[in-house]
N, C-alpha and C positions, 0 to 999 in steps of 0.2 A: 334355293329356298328363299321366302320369301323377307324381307326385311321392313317391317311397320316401325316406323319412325312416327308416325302421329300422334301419339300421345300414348302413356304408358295405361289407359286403360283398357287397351286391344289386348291382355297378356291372356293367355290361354292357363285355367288349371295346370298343375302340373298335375302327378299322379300320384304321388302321394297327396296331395290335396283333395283329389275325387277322392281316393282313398276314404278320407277321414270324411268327406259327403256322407258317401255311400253306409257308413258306418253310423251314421249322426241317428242319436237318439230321441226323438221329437214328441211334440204334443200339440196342444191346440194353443196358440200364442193370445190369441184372443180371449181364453180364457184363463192366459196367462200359469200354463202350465207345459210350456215347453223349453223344457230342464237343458236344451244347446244353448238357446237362445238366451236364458236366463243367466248362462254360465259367460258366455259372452259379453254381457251388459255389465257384469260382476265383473270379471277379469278387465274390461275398459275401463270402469269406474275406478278401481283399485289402483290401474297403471296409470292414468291420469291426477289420482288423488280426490278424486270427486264423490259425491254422497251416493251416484246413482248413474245409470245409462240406458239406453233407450236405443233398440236400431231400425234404420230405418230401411225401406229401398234403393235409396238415392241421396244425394249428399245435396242435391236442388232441395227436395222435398226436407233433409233435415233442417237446412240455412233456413226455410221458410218457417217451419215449426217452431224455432227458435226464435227467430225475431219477432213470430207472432205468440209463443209464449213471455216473450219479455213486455211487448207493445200492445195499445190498445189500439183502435177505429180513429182516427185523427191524429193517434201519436209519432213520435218521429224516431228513424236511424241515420246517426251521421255514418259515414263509411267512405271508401276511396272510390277515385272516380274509373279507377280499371279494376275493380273488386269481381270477382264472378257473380259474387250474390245482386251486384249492382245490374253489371253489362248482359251476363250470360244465364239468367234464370228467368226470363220472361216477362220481368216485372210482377212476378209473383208476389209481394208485400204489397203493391199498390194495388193491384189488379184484384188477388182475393182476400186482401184485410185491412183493404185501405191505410195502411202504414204509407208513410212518407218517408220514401228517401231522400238524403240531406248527401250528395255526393259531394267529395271534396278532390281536387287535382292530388293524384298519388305523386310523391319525389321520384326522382331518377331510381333512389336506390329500393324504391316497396313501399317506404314507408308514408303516411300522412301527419307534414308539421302539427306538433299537437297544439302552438300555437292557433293554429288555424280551426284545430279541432273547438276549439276553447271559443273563438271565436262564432262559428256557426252555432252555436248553443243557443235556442230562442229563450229571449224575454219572460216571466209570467204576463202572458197579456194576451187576450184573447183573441188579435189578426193571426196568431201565430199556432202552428202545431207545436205540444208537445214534445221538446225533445226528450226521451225516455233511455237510448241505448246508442252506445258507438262499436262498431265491429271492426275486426283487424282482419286479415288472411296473411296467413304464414305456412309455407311460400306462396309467395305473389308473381309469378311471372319466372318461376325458379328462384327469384332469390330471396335470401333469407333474412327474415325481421329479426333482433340480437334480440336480448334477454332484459338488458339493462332500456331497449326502444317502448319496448312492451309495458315493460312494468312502469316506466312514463307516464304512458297512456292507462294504464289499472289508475294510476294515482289521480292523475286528473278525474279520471270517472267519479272515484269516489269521493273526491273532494266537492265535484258538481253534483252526486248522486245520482251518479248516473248508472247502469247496467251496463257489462261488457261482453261483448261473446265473440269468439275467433272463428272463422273458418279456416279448420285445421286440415283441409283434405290432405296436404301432403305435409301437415306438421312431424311427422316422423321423418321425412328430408332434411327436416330443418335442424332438428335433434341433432341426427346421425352427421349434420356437416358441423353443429357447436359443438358435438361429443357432450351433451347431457342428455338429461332423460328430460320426458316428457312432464312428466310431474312439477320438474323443476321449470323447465322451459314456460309450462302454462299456468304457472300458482298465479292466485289471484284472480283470472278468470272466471264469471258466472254459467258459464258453456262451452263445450266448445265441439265443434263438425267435425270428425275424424272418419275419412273416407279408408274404407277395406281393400276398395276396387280399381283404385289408380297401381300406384309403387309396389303396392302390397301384395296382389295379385289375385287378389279374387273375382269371382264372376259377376258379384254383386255384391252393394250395403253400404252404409255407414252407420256408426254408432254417435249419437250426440248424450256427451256425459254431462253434468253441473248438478247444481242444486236439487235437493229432491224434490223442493216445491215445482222446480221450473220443469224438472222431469214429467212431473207428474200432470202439469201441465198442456206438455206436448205429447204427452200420450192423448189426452184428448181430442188435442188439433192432430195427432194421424191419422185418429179414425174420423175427422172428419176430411180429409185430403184424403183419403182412398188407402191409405199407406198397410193400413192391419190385415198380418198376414195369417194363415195358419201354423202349416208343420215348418216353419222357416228356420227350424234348427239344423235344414241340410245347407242353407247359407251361413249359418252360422257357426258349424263347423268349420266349412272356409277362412272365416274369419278368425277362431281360435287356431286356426292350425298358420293363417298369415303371420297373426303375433307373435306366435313364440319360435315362427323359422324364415320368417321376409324381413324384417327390420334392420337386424345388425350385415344384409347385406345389400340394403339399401347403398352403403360407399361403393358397391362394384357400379352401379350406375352410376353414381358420379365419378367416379373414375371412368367410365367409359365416355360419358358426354365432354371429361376433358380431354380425350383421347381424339374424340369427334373432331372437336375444337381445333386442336393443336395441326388437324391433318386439313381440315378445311382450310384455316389459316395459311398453312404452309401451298396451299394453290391459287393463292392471292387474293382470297374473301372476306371481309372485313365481320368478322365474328365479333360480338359482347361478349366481357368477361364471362365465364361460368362459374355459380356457385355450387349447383345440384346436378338434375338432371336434364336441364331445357339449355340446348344449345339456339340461340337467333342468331341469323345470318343474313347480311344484307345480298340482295342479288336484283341485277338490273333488271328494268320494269321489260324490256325486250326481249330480255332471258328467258323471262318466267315459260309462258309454254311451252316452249324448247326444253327447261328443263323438265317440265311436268312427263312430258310425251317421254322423254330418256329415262328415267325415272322408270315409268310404268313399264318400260320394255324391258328394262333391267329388274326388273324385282323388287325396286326400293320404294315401300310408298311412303309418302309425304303430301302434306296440305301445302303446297308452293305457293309462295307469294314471294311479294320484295321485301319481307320481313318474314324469310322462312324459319318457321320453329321446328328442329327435332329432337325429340324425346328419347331419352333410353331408359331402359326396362331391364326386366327380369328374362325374354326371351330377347332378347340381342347379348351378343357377347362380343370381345372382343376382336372377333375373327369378322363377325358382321359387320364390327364397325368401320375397320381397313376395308373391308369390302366397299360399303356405301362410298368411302371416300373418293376410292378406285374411279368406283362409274361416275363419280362426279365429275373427279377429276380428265377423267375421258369427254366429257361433256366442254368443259372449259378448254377443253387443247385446242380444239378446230375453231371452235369460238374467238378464241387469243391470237389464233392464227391470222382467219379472213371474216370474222366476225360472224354474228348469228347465219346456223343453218342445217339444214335439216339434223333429228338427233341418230346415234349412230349406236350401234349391239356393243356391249359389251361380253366376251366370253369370260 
């Protein structure tokens, strides 16, 4: 059987999940009379604490919604310089709403000095954008922003008047490894991105919760992004059925990533701590297609690099994950031996 380490958005429904699809009560969303979906957006907004929620296709498409409901055409986002919304959305805020990002060097540990935040804050003066909003992402790279970082950062905002919004795709990681809830975790917040589709295991969506001004605002910018759906109360049954039975076992992933960890480790590979579920592992630049090609013929997929990331989920267990280790570690033997050369079956 196969084992997808790439990232925990590859999870397949399970069946009681289709289940509750199949069963999903729906209406026309657009005219805002589709009673899953509506229930969905109630049920996030509640568990967040927030006045309101909104879901989207994609978790690209809500970060955007968001920072262009907080920002205007010239105004600006400070944010960190490995943030997804930065690197990994296409420049979407520059490209379709002319927002300026304002990137800053993230710390070792996620987070962005909030000296430094303090500092990028422009001027009133008219060479300069606007700065309008600073955004966090928790988790960042797997690991976890604390509660007391955060709120930091809230304080600052609001001391400069600023607007804050999280990209929370996998703030339920973050939760489940401080042992609080979410509520707590995100008080103070004007927004925040909460993906269905990674940890949680759905096929699709994100709900972006906050202010019901702000809501109400990014209901507009979906439908003009393409985002408004119709009967999408059969994704969003997904979604109410993620919440109330994916979350609290979000720990077996992190227990399995440090299960990864401890076994990769233990065949001589210089792993980073794990806090969640994103195991990195260094591996030499001459390894790499060796390992990709062993990999592929043993069943393990993975995105190989010399900064290999893998991901655990909801569809690896701890059987798969001894597994992977195995064929790795089959991999590094002959390697160790006489050095790189062709990769070899594991049975």
């Amino acid at each position: 059987m196969k084992i997808d380490l790439r990232s925990d958005t590859v999870t397949q429904p399970s069946a009681a999940m289709r289940a509750a699809m199949s069963k999903a009560e729906v209406g026309d969303d657009v005219f805002g009379d589709d009673p899953t979906v509506n229930r969905l957006q109630e049920i996030a907004a509640e568990r967040f604490g927030m006045q309101a929620g909104l879901f989207f296709p994609s978790g690209t498409q809500s970060n955007l919604a968001a920072v262009m409901a907080h920002c205007a055409r010239g105004e600006e986002v400070i944010l960190g310089q490995d943030a997804h919304t930065y690197r990994y959305e296409a420049g979407g805020a520059a490209v379709l709403s002319s927002i300026q990002p304002q990137p800053i060097a993230n710390e070792p540990d996620g987070t962005i000095d909030p000296a430094k935040i303090e500092a990028a804050i422009k001027p009133d003066d008219s060479h300069f954008a606007i700065t309008r909003l600073v955004a966090l992402e928790n988790t960042i790279g797997g690991k976890v922003l604390t509660r007391a970082y955060m709120a930091e950062v809230i304080a600052l905002a609001r001391r400069r008047n600023l607007n804050i919004h999280l990209d929370g795709a996998r703030i339920f990681n973050a939760a489940v490894k401080l042992g609080t809830l979410v509520k707590e975790l995100c008080a103070g917040f004007d927004t925040v991105s909460v993906c269905l589709s990674k940890g949680l295991g759905t096929p699709a969506g994100t709900v972006l919760v906050g202010r019901q001004d702000l809501i109400d605002r990014a209901r507009r910018i979906r439908k003009m992004l393409g985002g408004t759906m119709r009967q999408v109360g059969i994704l969003a049954a997904a979604g109410i059925h993620a919440l109330e039975h994916n979350v609290d076992r979000l720990a077996e992933d992190h227990a399995n990533a440090e299960r990864l960890a401890k076994g990769l480790a233990a065949l001589g590979l210089k792993v980073d701590p794990v806090q969640t579920n994103m195991v990195f592992v260094a591996i030499p630049k001459e390894s790499v297609a060796g390992l990709k090609q062993h990999l592929e013929k043993n069943g393990v997929v993975a995105l190989v690099s010399p900064k290999l990331r893998l991901v655990t989920h909801l569809d690896v267990d701890a059987a798969a994950i001894d597994r992977a280790v195995g064929i790795i570690g089959a991999f590094l033997a002959p390697v160790a031996a006489s050095g790189p050369r062709r990769a070899q079956s594991v049975s």
